[in-house]
C-alpha positions, 0 to 999 in steps of 0.5 A: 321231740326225740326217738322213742323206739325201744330198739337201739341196738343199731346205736349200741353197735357203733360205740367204741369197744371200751371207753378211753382213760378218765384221767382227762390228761392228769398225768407227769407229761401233761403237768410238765408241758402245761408248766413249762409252757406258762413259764414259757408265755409269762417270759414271753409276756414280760419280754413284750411289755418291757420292750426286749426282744432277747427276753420275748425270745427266751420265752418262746425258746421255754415253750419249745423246750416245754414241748419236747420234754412233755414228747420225751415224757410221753415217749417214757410212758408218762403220758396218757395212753394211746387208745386201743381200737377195736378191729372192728372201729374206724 
């Protein structure tokens, strides 16, 4: 069924030194990436289906700018932080 020793003290070595930010990516990079990106497909989207390849490649331009904005914002610290590793954690 499962482990029932008492002693886990081997598995407790191996856990990270402290757990990672709990804001699952909620942050000002993330919501403009995410937004731009959907504008980004929805163009796209219309470009295909109203057969304007000018218009399919405007939406793939909008994602590229959504993906450098969202760098750019994470590189001014709006983004989620790097973890932190212990000297100890590979």
């Amino acid at each position: 069924m499962g482990d029932t020793s008492r002693d886990r003290s081997a598995e407790r070595s191996h856990l990270p030194a402290a757990s990672p930010p709990r804001n699952h990516g909620r942050t000002t990079a993330a919501w403009v990436t995410v937004t731009v990106i959907v504008v980004g497909a929805t163009v796209s989207s219309i470009g295909v289906v109203a057969e304007l390849p000018w218009v399919f490649w405007l939406g793939l331009g909008v994602i590229l700018v959504g993906l450098v904005t969202g760098r750019v914002l994470k590189m001014f610290g709006l983004g989620q932080p790097a973890p932190s590793h212990s000297p100890h954690h590979r």
